[in-house]
Steps between C-alpha positions, in 0.01 A plus 500: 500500500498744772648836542903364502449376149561152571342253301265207641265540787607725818353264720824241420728838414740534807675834585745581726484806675777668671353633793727783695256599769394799303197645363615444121557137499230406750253657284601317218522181698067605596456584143593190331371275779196636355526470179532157547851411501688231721689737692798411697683795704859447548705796753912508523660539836777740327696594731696463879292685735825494678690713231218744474240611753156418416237766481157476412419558131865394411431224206572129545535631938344264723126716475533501154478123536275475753239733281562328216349158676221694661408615106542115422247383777293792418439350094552157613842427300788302606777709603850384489818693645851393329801605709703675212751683792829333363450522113357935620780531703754388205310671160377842671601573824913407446430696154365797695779554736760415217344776233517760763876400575542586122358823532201406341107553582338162449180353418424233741185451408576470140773257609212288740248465166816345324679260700243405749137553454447464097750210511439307789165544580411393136660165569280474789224665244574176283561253812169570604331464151428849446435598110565884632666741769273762579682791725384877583707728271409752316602410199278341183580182275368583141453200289699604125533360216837343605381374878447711806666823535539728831289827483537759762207507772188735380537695791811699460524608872500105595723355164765291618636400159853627611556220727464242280662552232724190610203277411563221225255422248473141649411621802199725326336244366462338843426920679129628503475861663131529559499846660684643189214680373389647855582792646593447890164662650284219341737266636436618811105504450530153390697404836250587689185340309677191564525595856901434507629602815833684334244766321620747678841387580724800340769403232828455588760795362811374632779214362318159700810395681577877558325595827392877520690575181854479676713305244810613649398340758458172306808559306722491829355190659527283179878680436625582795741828426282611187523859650888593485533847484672725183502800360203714358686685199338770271555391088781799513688292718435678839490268837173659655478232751450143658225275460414176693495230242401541113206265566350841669465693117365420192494686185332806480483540839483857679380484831721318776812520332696579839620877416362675753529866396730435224206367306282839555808724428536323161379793214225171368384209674765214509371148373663109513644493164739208556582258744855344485458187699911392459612849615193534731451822362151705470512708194297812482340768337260798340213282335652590136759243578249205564446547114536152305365418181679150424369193708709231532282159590547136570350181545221614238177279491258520158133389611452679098711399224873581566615819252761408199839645493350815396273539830202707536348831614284439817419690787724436832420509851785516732285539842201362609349842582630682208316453136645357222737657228570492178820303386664303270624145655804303326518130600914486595443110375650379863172518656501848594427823313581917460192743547542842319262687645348809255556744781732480853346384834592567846539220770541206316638251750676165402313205654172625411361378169461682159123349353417542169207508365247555170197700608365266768668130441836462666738398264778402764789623736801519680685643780669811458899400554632892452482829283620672311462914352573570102672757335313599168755324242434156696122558523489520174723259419310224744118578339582606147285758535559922644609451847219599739534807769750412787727602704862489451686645833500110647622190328645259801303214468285371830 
């Protein structure tokens, strides 16, 4: 049994790795090739090159691929590229353009894991005879005494737990993470003892199908008039201005919100506290009105046992960058749930996700479908218990 935990010899133990082109999965591609395993590296062709310029470092672009060979040839594995452009185009990229035409700030990525590469590719996983898929997150899968549970990465500057929360437990017991426990400079040291030639290619920080980070851009070439213009209104009801499409803002937004001086004559800073996508309206504000302590979710996936009736007190993390928070989450027993948080938070933006988890092991997810702020009777009301601080001033739901 070798390090993936899968009985019988490695030798005869085949793994599937998907293999973007970067550092992180080529590495673990090198690493199990020498630990014996039958590796087999498998890369998608995502996306239209057509629909979104390709750039070097872009994941799933045309270099990505062509790397991802040259690491192949380089640890003498077969390499196999799938074209997966339709079934991307469909899951993520339509859902991309569509989320921001709701006034939403999506996920893609999140969205990509789900619908594409952690159910597809593990059909190809199994096609292939593969007893595991072995990719480059940072993430860890903990064996527990009721199967494998998700664990956030050891290295908290490199966890990426958040995206995928949308993970089923099926689909764990098939997952390995093998760089779970690493922190990203021994990755890197390990790239280049194998002598891949991506050890020094630099990670990609943008969306893959968005090319220098212009998803506007995007956005108006998949949905052509995305960008029709409104009115940028303060929460007193002042018209302040015009914008050029709501798919320009996102919650919690304050620079680039189109005021010109209007925004510096303002006695605070002015944030995106709302976006009205049927009136085409940008709602604004001082920061105090970003304020929302009840989370609204849906679509939520359990990798941990689901919560009764009752629910439970967790900690809640409602952007990737931010840390979690403490809250108590009530299953709504139609597949979604309501996250009181203890104390209010500022920007939280439907279509990202709300993660909850105990200490390190991700107990599941959702995306976040709206907000809402208490007043102290309903706080206490909705947790039973003294309502926590908040602010009242705001109660219009997002």
């Amino acid at each position: 049994m070798g390090s993936l935990g899968i009985a019988g010899p490695v030798a005869e133990t085949r793994v599937v790795v998907a293999m973007s082109g970067g550092v992180d999965s080529s590495v673990v591609a090198a690493l199990l090739k020498e630990e014996g395993y039958d590796v087999v590296g498998v890369t998608l062709q995502l996306y239209d090159h057509g629909l979104a310029v390709q750039r070097k470092g872009a994941c799933c672009a045309g270099q990505d691929i062509y790397d991802a060979r040259q690491v192949a040839d380089r640890i003498a594995i077969p390499h196999y590229v799938l074209d997966y452009e339709s079934r991307f185009g469909a899951a993520v990229m339509d859902d991309f353009a569509d989320a921001y035409l709701r006034g939403e700030t999506p996920i893609p990525c999140v969205r990509c894991n789900q619908r594409v590469k952690f159910r597809d590719l593990m059909d190809t996983a199994r096609d292939l005879g593969a007893r595991a898929l072995a990719t480059g997150h940072y993430v860890r899968r903990v064996e527990g005494p009721h199967g494998p549970e998700l664990h956030r990465g050891a290295d908290p500057a490199r966890d990426q737990s958040y995206f995928l929360f949308a993970t089923t437990r099926a689909q764990l017991d098939l997952l390995r993470f093998p760089l779970g426990h690493l922190p990203k400079d021994e990755t890197r040291r390990l790239a280049e003892r194998f002598g891949l030639p991506v050890a020094a290619k630099p990670d990609s920080q943008d969306i893959c199908f968005v090319p220098d980070g212009d998803y506007v851009r995007v956005v108006e070439r998949l949905r052509p008039g995305a960008s029709e213009p409104g009115d940028i209104v303060h929460v007193d009801g002042r018209v302040l201005g015009r914008h050029g499409g709501i798919v320009r803002y996102t919650i919690g937004q304050r620079r680039g919100l189109g005021l010109g001086g209007r925004a510096e004559e303002a006695e605070e800073p002015l944030y995106v506290v709302r976006l009205d996508a049927a009136a085409r309206r940008v709602v604004v504000g001082p920061r105090d009105a970003l304020a929302r302590d009840v989370v609204h979710v849906r679509e939520v996936n359990w990798i941990g046992p689901a919560p009764g009736p009752a629910g439970l007190s967790a900690r809640v993390r409602l952007r990737s960058a931010q840390p979690a928070v403490p809250a108590a989450v009530l299953p709504d027993g139609a597949g979604g749930a309501t996250v009181i948080l203890d104390a209010p938070q500022h920007g939280v933006a439907p279509g990202q996700a709300a993660v909850v988890y105990d200490g390190e092991r991700v107990l599941g997810g959702g995306w976040i479908a709206g907000t809402d702020l208490r007043d102290a009777g309903a706080a206490a009301g909705l947790t039973g218990h003294a309502a926590p601080p908040y602010i009242s001033a705001l109660t219009a739901a997002t």
